[in-house]
KOLVEXNU-980702 format. One record per residue: x negated, y, z of N, C-alpha, C in turn. Coordinates in Angstrom, 2 decimals, decimal comma, always signed. Layout:
! residues N
[pt [X; Y; Z]; [X; Y; Z]; [X; Y; Z]],
...
This chain:
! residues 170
[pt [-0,84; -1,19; +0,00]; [+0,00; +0,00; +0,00]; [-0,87; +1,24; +0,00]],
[pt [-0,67; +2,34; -0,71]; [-1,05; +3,60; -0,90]; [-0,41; +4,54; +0,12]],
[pt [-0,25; +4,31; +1,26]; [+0,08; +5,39; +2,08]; [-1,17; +6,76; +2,68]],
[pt [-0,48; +7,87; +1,84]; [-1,46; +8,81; +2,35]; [-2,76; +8,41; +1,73]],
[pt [-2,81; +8,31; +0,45]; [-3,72; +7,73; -0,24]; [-3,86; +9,42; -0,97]],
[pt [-4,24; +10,47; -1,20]; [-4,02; +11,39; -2,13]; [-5,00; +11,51; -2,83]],
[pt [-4,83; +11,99; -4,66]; [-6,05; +12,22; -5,12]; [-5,95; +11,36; -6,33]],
[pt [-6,89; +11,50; -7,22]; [-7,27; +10,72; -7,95]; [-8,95; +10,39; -8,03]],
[pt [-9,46; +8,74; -8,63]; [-10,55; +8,82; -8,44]; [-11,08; +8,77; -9,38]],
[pt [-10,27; +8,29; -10,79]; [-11,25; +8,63; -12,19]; [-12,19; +7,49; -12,73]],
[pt [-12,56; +6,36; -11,46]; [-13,55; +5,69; -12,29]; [-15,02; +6,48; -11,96]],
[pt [-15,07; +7,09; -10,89]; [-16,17; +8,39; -11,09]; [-16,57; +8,51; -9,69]],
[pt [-18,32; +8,52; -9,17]; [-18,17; +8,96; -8,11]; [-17,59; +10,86; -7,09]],
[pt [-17,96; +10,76; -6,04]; [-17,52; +11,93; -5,86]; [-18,15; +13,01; -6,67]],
[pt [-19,59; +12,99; -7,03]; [-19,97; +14,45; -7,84]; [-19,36; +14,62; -8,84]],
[pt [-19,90; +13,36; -9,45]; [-19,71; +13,24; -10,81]; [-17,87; +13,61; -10,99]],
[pt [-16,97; +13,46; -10,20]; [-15,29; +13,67; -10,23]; [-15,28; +15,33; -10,18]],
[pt [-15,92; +15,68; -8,82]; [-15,73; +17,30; -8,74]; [-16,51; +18,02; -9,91]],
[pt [-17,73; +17,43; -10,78]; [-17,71; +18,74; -11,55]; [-17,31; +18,34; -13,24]],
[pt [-16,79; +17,15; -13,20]; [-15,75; +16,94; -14,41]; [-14,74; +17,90; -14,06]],
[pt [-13,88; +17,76; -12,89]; [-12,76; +18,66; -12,50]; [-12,93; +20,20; -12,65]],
[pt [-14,36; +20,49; -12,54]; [-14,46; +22,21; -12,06]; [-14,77; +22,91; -13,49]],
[pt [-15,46; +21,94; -14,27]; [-15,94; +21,67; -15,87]; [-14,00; +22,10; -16,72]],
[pt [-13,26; +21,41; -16,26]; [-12,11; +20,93; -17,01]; [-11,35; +22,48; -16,54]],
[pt [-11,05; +22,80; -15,24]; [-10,41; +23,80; -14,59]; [-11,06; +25,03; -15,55]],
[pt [-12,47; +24,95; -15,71]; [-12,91; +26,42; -16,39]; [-12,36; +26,51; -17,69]],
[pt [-12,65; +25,21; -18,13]; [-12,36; +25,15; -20,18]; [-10,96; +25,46; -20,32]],
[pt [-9,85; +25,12; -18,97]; [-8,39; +25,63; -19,44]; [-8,62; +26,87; -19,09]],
[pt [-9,11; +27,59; -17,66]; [-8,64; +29,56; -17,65]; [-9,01; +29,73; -19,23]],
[pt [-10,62; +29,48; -19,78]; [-10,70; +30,11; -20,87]; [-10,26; +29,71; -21,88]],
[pt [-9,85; +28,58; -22,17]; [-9,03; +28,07; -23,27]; [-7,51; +28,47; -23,24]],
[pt [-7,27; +28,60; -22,02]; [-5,47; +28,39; -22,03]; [-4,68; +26,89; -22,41]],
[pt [-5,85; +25,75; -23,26]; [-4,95; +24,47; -23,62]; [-5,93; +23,78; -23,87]],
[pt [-5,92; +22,22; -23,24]; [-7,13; +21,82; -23,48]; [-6,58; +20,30; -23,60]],
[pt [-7,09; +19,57; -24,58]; [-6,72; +18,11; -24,59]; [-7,85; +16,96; -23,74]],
[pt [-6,65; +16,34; -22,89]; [-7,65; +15,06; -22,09]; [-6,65; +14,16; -22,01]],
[pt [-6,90; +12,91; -21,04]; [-6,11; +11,70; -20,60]; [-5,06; +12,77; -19,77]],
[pt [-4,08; +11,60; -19,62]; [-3,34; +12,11; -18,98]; [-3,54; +12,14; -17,00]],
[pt [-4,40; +10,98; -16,77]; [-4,77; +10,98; -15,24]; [-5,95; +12,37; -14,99]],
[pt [-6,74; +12,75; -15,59]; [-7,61; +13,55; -15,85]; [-6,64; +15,22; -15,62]],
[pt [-5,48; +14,99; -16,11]; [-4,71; +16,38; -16,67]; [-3,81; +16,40; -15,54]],
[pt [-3,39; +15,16; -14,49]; [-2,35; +15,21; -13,44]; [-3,58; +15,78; -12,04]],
[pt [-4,57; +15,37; -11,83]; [-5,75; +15,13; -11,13]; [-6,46; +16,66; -10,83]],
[pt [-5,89; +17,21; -12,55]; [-7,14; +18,77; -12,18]; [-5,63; +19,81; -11,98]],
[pt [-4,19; +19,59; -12,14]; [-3,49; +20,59; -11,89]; [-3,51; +21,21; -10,57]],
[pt [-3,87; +20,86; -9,08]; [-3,37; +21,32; -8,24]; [-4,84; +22,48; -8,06]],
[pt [-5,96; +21,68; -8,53]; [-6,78; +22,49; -8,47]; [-6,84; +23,84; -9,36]],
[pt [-5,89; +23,86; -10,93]; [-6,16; +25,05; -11,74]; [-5,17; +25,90; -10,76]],
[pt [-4,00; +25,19; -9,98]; [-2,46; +26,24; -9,63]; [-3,18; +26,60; -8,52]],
[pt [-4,49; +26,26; -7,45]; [-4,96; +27,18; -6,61]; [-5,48; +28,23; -7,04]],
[pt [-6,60; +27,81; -8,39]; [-6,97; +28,80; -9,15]; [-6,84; +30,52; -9,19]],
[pt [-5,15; +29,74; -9,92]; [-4,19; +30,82; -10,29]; [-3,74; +31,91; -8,87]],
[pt [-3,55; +31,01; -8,14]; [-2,88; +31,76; -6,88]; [-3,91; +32,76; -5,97]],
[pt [-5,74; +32,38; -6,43]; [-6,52; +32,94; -5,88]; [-6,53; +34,11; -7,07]],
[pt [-6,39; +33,83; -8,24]; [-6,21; +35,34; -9,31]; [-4,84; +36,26; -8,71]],
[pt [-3,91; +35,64; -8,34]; [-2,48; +36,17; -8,09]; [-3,81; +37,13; -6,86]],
[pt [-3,97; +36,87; -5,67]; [-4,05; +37,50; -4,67]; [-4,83; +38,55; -5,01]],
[pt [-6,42; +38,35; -5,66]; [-6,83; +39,69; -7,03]; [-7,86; +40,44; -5,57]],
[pt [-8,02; +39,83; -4,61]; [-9,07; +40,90; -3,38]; [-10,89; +39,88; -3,08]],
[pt [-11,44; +40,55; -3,18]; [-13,13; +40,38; -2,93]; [-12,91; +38,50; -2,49]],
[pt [-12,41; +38,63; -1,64]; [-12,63; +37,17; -1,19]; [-12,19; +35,97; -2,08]],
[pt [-10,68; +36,45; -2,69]; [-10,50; +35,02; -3,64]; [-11,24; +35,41; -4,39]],
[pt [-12,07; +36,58; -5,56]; [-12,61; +36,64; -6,47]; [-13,76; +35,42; -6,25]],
[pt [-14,63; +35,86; -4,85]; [-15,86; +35,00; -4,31]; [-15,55; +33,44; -4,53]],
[pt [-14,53; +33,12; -3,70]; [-13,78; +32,11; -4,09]; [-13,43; +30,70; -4,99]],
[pt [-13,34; +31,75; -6,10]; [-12,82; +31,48; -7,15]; [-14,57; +31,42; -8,04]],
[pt [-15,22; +32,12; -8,00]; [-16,15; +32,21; -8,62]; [-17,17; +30,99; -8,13]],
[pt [-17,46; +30,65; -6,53]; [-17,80; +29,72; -5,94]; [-17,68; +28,08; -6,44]],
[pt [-16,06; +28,46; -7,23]; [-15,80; +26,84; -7,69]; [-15,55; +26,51; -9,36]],
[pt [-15,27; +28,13; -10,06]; [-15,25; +27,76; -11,37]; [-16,69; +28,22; -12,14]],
[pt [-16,87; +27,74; -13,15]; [-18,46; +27,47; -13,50]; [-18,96; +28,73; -14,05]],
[pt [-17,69; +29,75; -14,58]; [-18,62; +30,89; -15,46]; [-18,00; +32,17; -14,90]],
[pt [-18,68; +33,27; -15,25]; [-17,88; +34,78; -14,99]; [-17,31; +34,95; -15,63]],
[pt [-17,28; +34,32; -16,88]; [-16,19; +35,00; -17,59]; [-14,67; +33,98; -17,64]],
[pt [-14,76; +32,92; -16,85]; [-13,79; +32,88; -16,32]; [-13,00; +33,25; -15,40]],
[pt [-13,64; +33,67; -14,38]; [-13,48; +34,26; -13,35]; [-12,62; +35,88; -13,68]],
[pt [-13,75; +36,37; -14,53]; [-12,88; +37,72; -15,09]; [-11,86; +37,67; -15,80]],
[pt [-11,25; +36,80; -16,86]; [-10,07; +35,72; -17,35]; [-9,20; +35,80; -16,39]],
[pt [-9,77; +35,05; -15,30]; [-8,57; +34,38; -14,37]; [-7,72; +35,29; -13,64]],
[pt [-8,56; +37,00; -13,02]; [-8,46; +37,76; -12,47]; [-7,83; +38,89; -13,43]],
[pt [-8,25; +39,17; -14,49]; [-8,05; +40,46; -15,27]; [-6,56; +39,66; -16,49]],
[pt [-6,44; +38,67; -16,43]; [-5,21; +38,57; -17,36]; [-4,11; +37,54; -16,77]],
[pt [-4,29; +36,10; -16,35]; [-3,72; +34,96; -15,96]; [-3,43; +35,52; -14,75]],
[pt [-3,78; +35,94; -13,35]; [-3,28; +36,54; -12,38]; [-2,11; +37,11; -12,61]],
[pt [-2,30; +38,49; -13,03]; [-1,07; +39,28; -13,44]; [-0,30; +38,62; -14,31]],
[pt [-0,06; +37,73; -14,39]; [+0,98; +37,11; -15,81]; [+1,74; +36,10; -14,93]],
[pt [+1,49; +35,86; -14,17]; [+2,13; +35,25; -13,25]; [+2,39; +35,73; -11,79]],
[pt [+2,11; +37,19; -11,97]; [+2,24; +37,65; -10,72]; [+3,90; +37,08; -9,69]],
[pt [+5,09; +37,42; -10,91]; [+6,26; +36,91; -9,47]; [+6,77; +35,25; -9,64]],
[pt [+5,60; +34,53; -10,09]; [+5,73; +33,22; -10,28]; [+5,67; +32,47; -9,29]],
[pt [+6,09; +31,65; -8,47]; [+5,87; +30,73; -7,34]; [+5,25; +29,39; -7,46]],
[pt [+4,35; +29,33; -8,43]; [+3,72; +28,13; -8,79]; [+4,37; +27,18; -9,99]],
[pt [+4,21; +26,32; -10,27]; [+4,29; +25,91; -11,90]; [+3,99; +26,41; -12,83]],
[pt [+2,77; +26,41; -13,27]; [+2,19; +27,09; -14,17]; [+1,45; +26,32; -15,24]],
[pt [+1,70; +25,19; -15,25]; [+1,01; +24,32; -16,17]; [+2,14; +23,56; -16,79]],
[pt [+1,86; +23,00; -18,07]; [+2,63; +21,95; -18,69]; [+1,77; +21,12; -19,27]],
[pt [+2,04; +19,94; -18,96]; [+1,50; +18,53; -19,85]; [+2,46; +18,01; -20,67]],
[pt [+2,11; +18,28; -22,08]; [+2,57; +17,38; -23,17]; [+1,97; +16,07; -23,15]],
[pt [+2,32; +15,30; -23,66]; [+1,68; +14,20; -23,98]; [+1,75; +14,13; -25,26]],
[pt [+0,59; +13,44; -25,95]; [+0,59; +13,34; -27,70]; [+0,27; +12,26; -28,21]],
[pt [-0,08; +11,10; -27,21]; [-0,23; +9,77; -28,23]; [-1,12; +8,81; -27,33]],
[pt [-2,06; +8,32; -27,96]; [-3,02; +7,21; -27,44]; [-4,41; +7,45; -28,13]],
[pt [-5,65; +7,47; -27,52]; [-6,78; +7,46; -27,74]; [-7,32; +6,51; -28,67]],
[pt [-8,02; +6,76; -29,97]; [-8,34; +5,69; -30,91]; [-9,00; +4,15; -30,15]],
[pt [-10,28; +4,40; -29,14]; [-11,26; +4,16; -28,99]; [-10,78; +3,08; -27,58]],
[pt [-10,12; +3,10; -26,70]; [-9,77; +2,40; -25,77]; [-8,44; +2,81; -25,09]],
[pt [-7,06; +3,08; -26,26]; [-6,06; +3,34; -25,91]; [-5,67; +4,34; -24,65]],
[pt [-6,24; +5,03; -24,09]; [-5,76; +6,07; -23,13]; [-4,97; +6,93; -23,56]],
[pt [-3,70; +7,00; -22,49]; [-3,01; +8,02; -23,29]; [-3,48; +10,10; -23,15]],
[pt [-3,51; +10,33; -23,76]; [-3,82; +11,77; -24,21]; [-3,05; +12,84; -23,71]],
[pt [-3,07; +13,85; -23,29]; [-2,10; +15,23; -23,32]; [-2,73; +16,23; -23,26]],
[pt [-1,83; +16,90; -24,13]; [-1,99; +18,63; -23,66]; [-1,71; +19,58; -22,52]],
[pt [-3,20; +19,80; -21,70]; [-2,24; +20,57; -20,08]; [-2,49; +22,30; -20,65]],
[pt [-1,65; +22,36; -20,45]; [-1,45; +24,17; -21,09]; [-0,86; +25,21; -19,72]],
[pt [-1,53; +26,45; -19,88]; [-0,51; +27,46; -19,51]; [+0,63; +27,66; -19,53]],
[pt [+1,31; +27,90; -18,96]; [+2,66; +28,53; -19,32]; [+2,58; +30,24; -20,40]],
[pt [+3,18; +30,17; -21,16]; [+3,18; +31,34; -21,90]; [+1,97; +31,67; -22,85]],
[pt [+1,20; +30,37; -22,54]; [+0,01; +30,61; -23,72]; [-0,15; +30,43; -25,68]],
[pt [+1,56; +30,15; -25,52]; [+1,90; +29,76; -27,03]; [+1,16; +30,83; -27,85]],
[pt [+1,41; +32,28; -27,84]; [+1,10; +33,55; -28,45]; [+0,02; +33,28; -28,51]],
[pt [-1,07; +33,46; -27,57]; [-2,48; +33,33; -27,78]; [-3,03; +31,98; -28,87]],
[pt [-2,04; +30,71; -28,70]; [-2,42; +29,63; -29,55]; [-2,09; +30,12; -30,81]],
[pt [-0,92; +30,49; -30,96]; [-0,58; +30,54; -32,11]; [-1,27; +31,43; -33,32]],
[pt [-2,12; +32,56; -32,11]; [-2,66; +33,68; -32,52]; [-4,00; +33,08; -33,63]],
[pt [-4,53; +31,98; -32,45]; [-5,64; +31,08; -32,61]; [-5,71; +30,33; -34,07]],
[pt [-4,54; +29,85; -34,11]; [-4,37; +29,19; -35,19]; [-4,12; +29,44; -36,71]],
[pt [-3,60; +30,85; -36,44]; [-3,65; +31,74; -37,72]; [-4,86; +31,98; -38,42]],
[pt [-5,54; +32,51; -37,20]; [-6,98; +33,10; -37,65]; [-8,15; +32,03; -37,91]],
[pt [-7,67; +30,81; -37,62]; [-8,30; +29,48; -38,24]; [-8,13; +29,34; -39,42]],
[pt [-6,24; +29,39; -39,86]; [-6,09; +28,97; -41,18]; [-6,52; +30,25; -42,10]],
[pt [-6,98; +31,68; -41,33]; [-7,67; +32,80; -42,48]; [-8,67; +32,05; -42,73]],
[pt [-9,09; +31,86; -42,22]; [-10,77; +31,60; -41,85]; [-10,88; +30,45; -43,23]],
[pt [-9,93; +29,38; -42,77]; [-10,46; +28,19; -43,85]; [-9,72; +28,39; -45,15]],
[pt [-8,72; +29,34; -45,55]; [-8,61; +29,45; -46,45]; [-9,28; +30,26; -47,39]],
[pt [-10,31; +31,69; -46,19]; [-11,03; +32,29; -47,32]; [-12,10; +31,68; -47,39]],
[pt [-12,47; +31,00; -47,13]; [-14,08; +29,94; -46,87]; [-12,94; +28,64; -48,49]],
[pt [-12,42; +28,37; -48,50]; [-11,24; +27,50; -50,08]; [-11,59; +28,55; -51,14]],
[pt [-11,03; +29,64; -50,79]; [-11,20; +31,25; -51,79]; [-12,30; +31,07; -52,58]],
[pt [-13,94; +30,97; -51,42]; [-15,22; +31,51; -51,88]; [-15,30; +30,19; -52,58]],
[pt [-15,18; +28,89; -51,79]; [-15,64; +27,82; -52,43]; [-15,09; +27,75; -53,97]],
[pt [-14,11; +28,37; -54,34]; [-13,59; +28,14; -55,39]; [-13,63; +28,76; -56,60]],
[pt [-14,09; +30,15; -55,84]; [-14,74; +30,90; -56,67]; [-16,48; +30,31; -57,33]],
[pt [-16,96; +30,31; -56,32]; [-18,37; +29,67; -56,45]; [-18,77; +28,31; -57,54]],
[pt [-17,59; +27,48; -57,74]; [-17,14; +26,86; -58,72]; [-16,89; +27,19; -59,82]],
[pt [-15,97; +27,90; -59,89]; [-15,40; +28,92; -61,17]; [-16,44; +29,30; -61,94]],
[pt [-17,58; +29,78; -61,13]; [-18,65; +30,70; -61,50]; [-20,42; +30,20; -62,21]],
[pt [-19,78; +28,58; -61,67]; [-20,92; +27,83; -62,15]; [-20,58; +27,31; -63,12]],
[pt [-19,27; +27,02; -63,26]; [-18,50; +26,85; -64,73]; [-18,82; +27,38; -65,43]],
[pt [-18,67; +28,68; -65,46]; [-18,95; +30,19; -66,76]; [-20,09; +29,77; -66,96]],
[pt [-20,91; +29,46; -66,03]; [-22,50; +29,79; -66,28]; [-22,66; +28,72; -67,44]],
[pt [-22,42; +27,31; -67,05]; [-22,83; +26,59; -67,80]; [-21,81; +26,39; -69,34]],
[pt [-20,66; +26,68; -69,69]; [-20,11; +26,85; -70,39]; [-20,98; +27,76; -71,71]],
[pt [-20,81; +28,66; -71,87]; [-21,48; +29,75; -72,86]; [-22,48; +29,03; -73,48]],
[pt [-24,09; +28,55; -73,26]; [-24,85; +28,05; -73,31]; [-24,54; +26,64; -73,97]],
[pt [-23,81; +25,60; -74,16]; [-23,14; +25,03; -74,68]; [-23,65; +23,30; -73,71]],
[pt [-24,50; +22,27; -74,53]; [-24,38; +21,73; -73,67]; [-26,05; +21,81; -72,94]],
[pt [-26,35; +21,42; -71,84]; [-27,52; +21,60; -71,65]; [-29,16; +20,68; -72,39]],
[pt [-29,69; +21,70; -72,06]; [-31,33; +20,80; -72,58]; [-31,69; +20,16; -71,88]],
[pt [-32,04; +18,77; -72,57]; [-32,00; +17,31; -71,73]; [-33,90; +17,63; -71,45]],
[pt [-34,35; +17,06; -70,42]; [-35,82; +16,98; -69,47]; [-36,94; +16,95; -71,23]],
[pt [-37,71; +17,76; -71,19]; [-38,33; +17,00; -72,01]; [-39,52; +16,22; -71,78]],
[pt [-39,65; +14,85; -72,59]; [-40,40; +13,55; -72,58]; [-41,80; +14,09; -71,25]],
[pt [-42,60; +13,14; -70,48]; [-43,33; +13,40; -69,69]; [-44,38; +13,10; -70,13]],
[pt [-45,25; +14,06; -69,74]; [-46,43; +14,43; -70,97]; [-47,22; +12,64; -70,34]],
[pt [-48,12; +11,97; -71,45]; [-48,66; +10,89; -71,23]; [-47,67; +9,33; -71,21]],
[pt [-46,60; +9,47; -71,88]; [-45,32; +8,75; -72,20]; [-45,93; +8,05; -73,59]],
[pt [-45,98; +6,54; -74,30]; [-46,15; +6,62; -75,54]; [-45,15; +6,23; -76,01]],
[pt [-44,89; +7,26; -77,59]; [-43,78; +7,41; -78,47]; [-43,27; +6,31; -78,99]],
[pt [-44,72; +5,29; -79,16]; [-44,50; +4,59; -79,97]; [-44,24; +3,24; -79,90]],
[pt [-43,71; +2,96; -78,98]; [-44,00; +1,44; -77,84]; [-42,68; +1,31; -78,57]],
């Protein structure tokens, strides 16, 4: 029986668990959405919703805090300067886990643990991906186009000529 058993253990000893967890907690403030297992994504929520609640409070000590356990400043300034206030009259729940399938490699199942309200920023994300790879299609296609012309005009090309010390006559 699991009584008063709390926690998860991952398969992992204790370090190696806390700085997967503190690793995972940073990549969501700055990501806003991050894909893992799903025990991995139930395991690090209570730790991102303290997180949050030490950005909610926004004074010297949770900053210290907060900085003490997540890995970068610029999460820290993230967590404090935008995610705080965005949840300021929120009472906790601030995460959602999707789930999306099963892992190729040894079937684990997968999810998405997200922000609440981070759709905009994804979506923002995702636009400026598909600019990105469609003008990077654009150039490539141009760059094509252009080696076409080149070799076109000229008609067909001049084949290597013979290597000097070759005999003709064999």
């Amino acid at each position: 029986m699991r009584h008063k058993v709390a926690g998860w253990k991952l398969g992992r000893n204790t370090a190696h668990r806390r700085s997967l967890l503190r690793n995972l907690v940073t990549s969501l403030i700055l990501e806003e959405r991050v894909e893992t297992t799903v025990p991995k994504a139930k395991a690090m929520r209570p730790h991102v919703e303290k997180m949050i609640t030490l950005g909610k409070r926004g004074d010297l000590a949770a900053r210290r805090q907060a900085l003490a356990y997540l890995m970068t400043g610029a999460a820290v300034d993230k967590l404090f300067d935008t995610i705080g206030p965005r949840f300021g009259d929120r009472q906790g729940g601030y995460l959602r886990i999707v789930r999306t399938g099963f892992q190729k490699g040894d079937g684990a199942e997968k999810a998405f643990i997200e922000l609440l309200g981070s759709e905009k920023l994804i979506d923002e994300k995702r636009q400026k991906r598909a600019e990105v790879r469609s003008k990077r299609a654009a150039e490539a296609k141009k760059a094509m186009e252009e080696a076409e012309a080149g070799a076109q005009p000229g008609g067909a090309e001049p084949s290597a000529p013979a290597a000097e010390g070759e005999d003709k006559d064999k």
